[in-house]
N, C-alpha and C positions, 0 to 999 in steps of 0.2 A: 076275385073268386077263389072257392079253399077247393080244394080235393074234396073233402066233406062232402062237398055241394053236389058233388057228383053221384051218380048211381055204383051201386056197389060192382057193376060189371064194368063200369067207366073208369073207375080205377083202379080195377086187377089189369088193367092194358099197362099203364105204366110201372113194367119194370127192370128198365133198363137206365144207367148212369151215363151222364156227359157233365162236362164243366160248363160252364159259359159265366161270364165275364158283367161285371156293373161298373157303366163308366161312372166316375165321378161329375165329368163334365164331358162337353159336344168332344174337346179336341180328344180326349183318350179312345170317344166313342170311334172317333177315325182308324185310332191305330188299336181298333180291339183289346185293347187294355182294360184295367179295371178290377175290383173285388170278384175272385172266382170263385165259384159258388158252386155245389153239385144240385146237379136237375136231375127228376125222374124223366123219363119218358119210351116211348111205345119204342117195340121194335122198328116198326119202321124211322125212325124218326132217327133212331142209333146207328142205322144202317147207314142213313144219309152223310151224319156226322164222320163215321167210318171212310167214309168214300169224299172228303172232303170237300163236297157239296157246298157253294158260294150263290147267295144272292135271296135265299127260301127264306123262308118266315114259318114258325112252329110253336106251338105252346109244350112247354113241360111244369114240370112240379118241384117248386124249390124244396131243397131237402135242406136245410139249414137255414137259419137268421142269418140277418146280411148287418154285419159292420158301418157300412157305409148309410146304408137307408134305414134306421130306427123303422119298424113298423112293417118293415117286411118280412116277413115268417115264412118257418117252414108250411107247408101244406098250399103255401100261395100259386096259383097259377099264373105262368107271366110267359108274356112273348119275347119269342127269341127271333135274330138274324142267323144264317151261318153263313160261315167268313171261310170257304175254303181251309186251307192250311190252317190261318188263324184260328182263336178258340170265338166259339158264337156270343152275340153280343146282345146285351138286351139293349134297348135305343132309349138315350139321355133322357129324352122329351117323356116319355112313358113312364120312368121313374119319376123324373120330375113333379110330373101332373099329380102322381098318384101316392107319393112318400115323402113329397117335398127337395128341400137343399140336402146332401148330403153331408153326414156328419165329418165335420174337419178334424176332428179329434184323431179319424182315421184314415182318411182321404190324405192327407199329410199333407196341407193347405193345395192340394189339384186344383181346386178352383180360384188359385191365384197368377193360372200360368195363360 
C-alpha cells in the first residue's frame, strides 16, 4: 500500500522521522542490521521510538528507495518491529514475500553468510 491510498487527513498524521533498518537476510534480521532507511510516521509512534520501546509492531512510510529491494519506494507503507536500543527492523519474510531476493550488487553478498 502507498500513502496515496490513504485519506488526505491520514497522511497529514505522518510527520515525524525515524530510521529503521532492511535486513538482507534472517541472520542480520537478528542483530537489527540492514539498509537504513528513513520512515515517516505519527507522533505517537516517534515517541515510542524515543523511549526505546522493544517488541511493538507499527506501520510508517518509507521516505526513500531502498538499495537493497528494487521495487520498494518511497510513499510505500511497511511494517516495522522496534528493537529497543537497536534501530527497528522491518522482518526478512515481509520483504521477502513482497520484493523478492535482495539485490547483491548492495547487499555485498549478506546472503552468503
Amino acid at each position: 500500500m502507498n500513502i496515496e491510498e490513504l485519506a488526505p487527513q491520514e497522511q497529514a498524521k505522518y510527520t515525524e522521522y525515524i530510521k529503521v533498518n532492511l535486513p538482507p537476510n534472517e541472520e542480520w534480521e537478528k542483530q537489527s542490521g540492514g539498509e537504513g532507511c528513513f520512515v515517516l510516521v505519527t507522533p505517537e509512534v516517534k515517541k515510542a521510538y524515543d523511549e526505546d520501546e522493544s517488541g511493538t509492531n507499527y506501520t510508517g512510510v518509507l521516505d526513500n528507495d531502498s538499495l537493497y529491494f528494487p521495487g520498494l519506494m518511497h510513499g510505500t507503507i511497511i511494517p516495522f518491529e522496534m528493537r529497543g536500543e537497536k534501530r527497528p527492523i522491518v522482518k526478512f519474510n515481509w520483504l521477502l514475500e513482497h520484493y523478492g531476493e535482495p539485490n547483491p550488487a548492495w547487499t555485498g553478498g549478506a546472503d552468503d553468510e
